[in-house]
N, C-alpha and C positions, 0 to 999 in steps of 0.2 A: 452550447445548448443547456444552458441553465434550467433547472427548475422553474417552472411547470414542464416548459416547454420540452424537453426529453419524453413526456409522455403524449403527446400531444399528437406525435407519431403513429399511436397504438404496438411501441413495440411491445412485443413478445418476453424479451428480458431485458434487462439492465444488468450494465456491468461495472458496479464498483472495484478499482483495486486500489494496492497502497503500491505506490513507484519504487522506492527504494530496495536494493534486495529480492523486487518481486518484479517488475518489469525491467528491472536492469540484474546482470547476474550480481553485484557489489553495493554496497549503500553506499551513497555520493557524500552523504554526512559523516558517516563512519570514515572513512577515505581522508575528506581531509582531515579528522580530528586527528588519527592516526600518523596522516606523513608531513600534516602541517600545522598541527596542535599539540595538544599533551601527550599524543601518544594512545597505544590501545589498552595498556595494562591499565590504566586510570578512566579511558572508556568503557573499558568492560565491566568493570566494576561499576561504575553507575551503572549502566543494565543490567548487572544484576539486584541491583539496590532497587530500579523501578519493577522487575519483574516477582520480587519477592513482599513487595508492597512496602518498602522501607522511604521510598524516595518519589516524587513529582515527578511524571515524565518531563515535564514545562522544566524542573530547576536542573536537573539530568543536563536534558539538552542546551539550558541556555550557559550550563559553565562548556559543555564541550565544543560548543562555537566559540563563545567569549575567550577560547584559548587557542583561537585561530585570530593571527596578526596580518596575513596576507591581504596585500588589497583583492578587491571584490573579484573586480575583471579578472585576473590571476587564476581566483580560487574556479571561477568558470571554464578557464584555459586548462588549469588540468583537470580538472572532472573530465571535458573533453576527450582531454590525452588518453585518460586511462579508463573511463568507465567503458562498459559492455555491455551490450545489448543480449536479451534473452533469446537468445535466437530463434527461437518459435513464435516470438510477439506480432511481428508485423504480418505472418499469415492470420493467426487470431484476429487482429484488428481491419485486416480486408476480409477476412470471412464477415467481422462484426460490420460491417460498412456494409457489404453488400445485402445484407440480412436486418439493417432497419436494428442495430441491437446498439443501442449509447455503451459508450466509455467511459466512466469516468473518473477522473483520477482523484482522489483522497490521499492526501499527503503530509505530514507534520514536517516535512520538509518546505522547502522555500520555491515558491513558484518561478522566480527566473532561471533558478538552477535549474528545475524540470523545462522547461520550457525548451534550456536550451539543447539540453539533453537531449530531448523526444526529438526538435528537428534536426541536431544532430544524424541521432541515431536510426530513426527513422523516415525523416526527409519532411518535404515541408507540408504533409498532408498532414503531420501531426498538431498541425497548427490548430487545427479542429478538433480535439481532446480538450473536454473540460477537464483544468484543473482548479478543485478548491486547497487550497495550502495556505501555508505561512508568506509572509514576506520580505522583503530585507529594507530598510532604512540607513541616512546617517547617523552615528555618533554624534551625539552633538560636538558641534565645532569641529568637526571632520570632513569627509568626503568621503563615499565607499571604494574609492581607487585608490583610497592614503593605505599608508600602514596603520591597521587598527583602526580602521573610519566606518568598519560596517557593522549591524548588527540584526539579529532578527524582531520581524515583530509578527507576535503569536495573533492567528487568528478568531481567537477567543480567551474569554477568563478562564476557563476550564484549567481543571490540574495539568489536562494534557497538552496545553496551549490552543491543539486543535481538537476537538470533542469530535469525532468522524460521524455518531452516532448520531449528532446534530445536522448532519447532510442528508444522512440517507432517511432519517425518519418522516420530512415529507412527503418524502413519496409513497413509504409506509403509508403513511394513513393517508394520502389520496387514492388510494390505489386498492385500500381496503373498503371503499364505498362504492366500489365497482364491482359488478357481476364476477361471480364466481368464475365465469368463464373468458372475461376478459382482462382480469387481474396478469401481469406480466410478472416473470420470478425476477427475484433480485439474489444479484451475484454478488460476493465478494473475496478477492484475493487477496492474502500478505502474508507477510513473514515473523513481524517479531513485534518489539514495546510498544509502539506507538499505535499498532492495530488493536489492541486490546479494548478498546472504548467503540469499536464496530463488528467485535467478534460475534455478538448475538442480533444483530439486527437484520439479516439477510435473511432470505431462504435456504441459500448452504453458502459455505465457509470451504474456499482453498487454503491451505495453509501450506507452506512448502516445508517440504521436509527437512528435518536435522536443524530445526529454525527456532527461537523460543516462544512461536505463535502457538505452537504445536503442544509444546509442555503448558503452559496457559489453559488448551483446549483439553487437555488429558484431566487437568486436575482442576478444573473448574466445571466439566462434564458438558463442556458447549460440542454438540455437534458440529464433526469437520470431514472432510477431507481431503489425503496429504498431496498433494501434487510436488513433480521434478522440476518440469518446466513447462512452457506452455502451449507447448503439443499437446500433454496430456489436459490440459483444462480446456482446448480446443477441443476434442472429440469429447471430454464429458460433456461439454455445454453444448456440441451439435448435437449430441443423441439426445438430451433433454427439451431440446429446443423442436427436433422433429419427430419428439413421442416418443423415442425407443425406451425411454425409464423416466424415472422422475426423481426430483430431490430427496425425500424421505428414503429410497433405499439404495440412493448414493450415499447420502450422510451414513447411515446402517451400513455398508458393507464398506465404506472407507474408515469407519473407527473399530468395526472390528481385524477388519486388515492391517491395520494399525497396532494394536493390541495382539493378533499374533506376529508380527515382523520383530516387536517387542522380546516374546517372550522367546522366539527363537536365537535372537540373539545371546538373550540371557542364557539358555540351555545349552550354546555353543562357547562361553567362557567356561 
């Protein structure tokens, strides 16, 4: 359901998220860098190189693939093995089906891996989930089933390979030439580096906790807030959705509950 056509529906909200870490409980890129790349001490350090503004998300992540040699089909098979589903998602996603509410996925991740993942993990109604993401190609004079024959290709120039902020913003402004009263909110959820180019563009901001979406939102002053899993982003987005509150004093009462869970921790060292 590409753009326009998501709103064409008249739904009520839309719902952006980032896949990795947010609809699965483990990031599928982080994974394999870690048990089939360089490892995470060398991962982690590029995120914190892009979260400290030192480093390109784009060059970040094209060295921690490029240090994955497995063929393609492989790398697919174990994400399989071992990735995990949120276990609250697929009630969310039949709540969001039966309620006329889009999905859809924003990813700087690579669209076959999700693909396979979501029918994987959730069966094959997820086949119906837009995803905009990256892609995967051959190496030249390769194959993506050799060793070393695959690679990704970024779905923009952007520093961040994928500029997320460049999906959601038509809707943004079609959306804002619409009556007041039939303007639909927009959602978005995620976790960490790669959300950070869509962290202001919504009407509010899940950010899951203990993630570095979260420290981003703290110190750049972007309204958020913090979700576990998403149970809880399922009853905040039903109450919003059937009027029991509204975004502005979720965002308000989820950064200041954030700010005390904060300071209590600190007063309990």
């Amino acid at each position: 359901m590409p753009f326009p056509s998501a709103l064409e529906g008249n739904p009520k909200c839309i719902f952006f998220t980032d896949f990795d870490g947010t609809i699965t409980l483990q990031d599928s890129n982080d994974y394999m860098t870690d048990n089939l790349g360089f490892g995470q001490e060398l991962r982690r350090q590029g995120n914190l190189s892009v979260l400290e503004g030192r480093a390109s998300f784009r060059d970040s992540f094209t060295e921690m693939l490029d240090s994955i040699k497995t063929p393609f089909p492989e790398c697919v098979k174990t994400l399989c093995d071992n990735i995990k589903l949120d276990p609250s998602f697929k009630d969310f996603y039949k709540w969001a089906k039966e309620n006329n509410v889009p999905v859809i996925v924003l990813s700087s991740g690579m669209t076959p891996i999700i693909r396979a993942l979501l029918v994987h993990l959730v069966g094959p109604e997820a086949n119906e989930i837009e995803i905009i993401a990256n892609d995967v190609q051959d190496r030249p004079g390769k194959r993506k089933d050799q060793e070393g024959g695959w690679q990704i290709v970024f779905h923009d120039d952007s520093h961040f390979g994928h500029d997320k902020s460049l999906a959601i913003r038509p809707y943004a402004e079609r959306i804002a030439k619409l009556p007041e009263n039939e303007r639909p909110t927009l959602f978005y959820a995620g976790d960490g580096v790669s959300d950070l180019s869509a962290a202001r563009e919504t009407d509010l901001l899940f950010a899951r906790k203990g993630h570095d979406l979260v420290s981003y939102c703290e110190r750049e002053g972007v309204p958020f807030t913090v979700f576990e899993d998403w149970k809880s982003i399922l009853a905040t987005t039903r109450d919003i959705f059937e009027g029991k509150t509204n975004v502005k004093k979720i965002a308000a009462e989820g950064v200041e509950d954030y700010k005390a869970e904060k300071n209590e921790v600190k007063t309990t060292k």
